[in-house]
C-alpha positions in Angstrom: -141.4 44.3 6.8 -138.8 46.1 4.3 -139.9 48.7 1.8 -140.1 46.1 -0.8 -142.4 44.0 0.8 -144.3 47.0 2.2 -144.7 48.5 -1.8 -145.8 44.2 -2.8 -148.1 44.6 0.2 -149.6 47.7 -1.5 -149.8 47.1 -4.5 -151.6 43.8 -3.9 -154.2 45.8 -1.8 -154.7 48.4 -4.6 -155.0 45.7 -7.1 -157.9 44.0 -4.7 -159.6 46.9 -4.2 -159.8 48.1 -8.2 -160.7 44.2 -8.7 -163.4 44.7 -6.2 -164.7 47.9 -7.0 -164.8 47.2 -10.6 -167.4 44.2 -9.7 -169.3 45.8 -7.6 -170.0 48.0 -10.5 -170.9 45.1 -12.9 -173.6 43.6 -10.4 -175.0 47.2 -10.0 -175.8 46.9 -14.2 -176.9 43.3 -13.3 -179.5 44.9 -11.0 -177.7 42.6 -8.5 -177.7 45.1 -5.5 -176.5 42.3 -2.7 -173.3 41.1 -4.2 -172.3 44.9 -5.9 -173.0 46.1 -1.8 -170.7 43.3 -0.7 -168.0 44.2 -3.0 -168.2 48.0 -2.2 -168.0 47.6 0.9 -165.0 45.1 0.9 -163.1 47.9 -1.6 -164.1 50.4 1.3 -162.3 48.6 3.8 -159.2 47.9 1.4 -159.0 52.0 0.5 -160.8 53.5 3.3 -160.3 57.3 1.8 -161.3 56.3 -1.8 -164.5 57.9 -2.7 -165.6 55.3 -5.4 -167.3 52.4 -2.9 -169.2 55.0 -1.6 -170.6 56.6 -5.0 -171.6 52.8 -5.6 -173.1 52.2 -2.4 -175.3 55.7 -2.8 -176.2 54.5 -6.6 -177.6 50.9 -5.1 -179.8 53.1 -1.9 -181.4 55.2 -4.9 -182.2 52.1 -6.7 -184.2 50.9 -3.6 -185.4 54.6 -3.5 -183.6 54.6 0.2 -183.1 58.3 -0.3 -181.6 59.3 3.8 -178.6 56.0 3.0 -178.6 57.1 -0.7 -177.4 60.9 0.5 -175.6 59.7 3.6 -173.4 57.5 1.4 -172.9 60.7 -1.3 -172.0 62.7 1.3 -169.3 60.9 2.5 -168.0 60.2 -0.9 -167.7 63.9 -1.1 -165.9 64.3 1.9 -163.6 61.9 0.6 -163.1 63.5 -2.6 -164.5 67.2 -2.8 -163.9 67.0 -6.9 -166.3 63.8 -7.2 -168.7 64.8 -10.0 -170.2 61.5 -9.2 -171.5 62.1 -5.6 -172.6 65.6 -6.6 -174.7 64.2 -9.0 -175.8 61.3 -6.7 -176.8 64.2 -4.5 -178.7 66.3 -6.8 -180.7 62.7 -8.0 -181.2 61.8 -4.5 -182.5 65.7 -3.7 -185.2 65.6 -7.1 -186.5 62.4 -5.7 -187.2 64.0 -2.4 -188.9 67.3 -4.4 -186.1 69.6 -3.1 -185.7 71.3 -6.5 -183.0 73.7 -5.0 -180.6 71.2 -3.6 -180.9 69.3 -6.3 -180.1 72.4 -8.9 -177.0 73.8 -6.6 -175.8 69.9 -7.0 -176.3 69.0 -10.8 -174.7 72.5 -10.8 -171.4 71.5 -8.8 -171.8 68.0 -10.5 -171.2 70.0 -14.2 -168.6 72.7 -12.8 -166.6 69.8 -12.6 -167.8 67.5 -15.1 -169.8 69.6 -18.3 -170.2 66.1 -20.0 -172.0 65.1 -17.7 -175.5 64.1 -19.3 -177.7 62.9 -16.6 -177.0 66.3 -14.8 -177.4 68.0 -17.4 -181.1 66.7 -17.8 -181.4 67.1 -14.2 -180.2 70.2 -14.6 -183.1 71.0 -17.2 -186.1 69.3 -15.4 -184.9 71.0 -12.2 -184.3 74.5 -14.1 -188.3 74.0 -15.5 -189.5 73.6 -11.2 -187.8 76.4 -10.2 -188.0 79.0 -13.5 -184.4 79.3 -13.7 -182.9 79.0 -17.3 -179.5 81.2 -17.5 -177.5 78.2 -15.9 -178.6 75.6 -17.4 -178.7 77.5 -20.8 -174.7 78.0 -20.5 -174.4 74.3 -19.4 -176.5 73.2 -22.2 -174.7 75.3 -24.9 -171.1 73.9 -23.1 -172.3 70.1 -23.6 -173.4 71.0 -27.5 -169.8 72.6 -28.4 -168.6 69.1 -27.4 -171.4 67.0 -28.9 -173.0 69.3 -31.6 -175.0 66.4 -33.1 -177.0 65.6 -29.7 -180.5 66.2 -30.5 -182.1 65.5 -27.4 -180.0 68.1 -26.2 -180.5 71.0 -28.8 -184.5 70.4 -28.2 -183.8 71.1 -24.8 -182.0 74.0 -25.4 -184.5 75.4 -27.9 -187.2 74.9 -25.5 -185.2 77.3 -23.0 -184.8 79.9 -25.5 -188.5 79.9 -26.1 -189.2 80.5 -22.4 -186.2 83.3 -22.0 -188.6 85.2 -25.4 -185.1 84.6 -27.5 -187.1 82.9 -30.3 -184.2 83.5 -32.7 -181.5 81.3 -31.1 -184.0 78.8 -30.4 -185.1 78.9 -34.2 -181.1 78.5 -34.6 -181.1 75.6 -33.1 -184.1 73.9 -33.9 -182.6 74.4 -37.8 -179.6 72.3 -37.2 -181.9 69.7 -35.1 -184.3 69.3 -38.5 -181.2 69.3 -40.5 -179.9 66.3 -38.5 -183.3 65.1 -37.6 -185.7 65.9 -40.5 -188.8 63.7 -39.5 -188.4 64.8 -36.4 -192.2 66.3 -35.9 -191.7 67.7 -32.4 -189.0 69.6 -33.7 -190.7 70.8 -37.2 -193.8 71.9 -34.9 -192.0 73.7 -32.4 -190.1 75.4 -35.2 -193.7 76.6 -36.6 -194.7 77.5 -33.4 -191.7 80.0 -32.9 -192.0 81.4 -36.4 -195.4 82.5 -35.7 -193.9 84.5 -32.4 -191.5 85.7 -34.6 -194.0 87.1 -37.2 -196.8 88.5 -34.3 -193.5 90.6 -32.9 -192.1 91.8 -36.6 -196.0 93.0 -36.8 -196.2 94.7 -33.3 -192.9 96.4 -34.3 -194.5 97.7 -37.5 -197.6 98.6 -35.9 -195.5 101.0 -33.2 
């Protein structure tokens, strides 16, 4: 075989494999775990050191809750590619499912060191954060996602939340603001903004009263 035919012979293969891979992930939204397994594991065979088949693979073992083949898959996609935000996160989902709130907050945190958009770490990131009573991280993280998407609500609650547990009751205020400005039926909000006024007020009178 010539160079030419070699490069045709490549090409062909990478062409397969993207054909395959980008199946298997429309049966995974189908809920059709069979036929998105077969094509992973065809792309798998077609690129053996592309990380991608096995992300998939890991995502249809957490569907069926198989959480051992759901990290056993992750893993090897992060051998494969050590800068898979992906697999990370795969990892940290696979770890909350199994209640191991550490190793799944040391994952969602890789996961968003190389991906900060990424939203379902980032709510990992929070429910894990609320186990463990760790907020600075996931604070920063939080803060990093809302300079890129200033208008995410669900997010700014989130944030306010932490500020309320870390005592900083005026950046949570902050935020809760701009959330009722966006959002101004937004009752949760309003009530939690009430709620942190009246911390405010009982500290403004125990400064006073010292």
């Amino acid at each position: 075989m010539n160079i030419q035919e070699n490069i045709i012979e490549q090409n062909q293969t990478r062409r397969r494999y993207e054909f395959l891979q980008g199946m298997g992930d429309y049966y995974v939204q189908l809920d059709d775990c069979a036929r998105a397994r077969q094509c992973y594991e065809k792309a798998a065979v077609l690129e053996p050191d592309e990380s991608a088949p096995y992300v998939g693979l890991g995502i249809i073992a957490l569907k069926k809750e198989l959480l051992d083949d759901a990290r056993n898959a992750f893993r090897v996609a992060c051998r494969l590619d050590s800068n898979s935000a992906r697999a990370y996160c795969g990892l940290a989902v696979a770890a909350q499912q199994n209640n191991d709130y550490e190793e799944a907050f040391e994952m969602y945190l890789k996961c968003l060191e190389l991906d900060t958009d990424n939203l379902t770490a980032l709510l990992g990131l929070f429910q894990t954060s609320c186990r463990m009573g760790t907020f600075s991280k996931v604070i920063y993280f939080l803060r990093v996602y809302l300079d890129m998407h200033p208008d995410d609500t669900s997010v700014m609650f989130s944030l306010a939340s932490l500020y309320i547990k870390e005592a900083q009751f005026e950046e949570a205020k902050d935020i809760l603001l701009k959330l009722i400005e966006i959002q101004p039926e937004n009752k949760d909000a309003v009530n939690l903004l009430e709620e942190i006024e009246h911390n405010l007020a009982r500290l403004h009178k125990q400064k006073i009263s010292t």
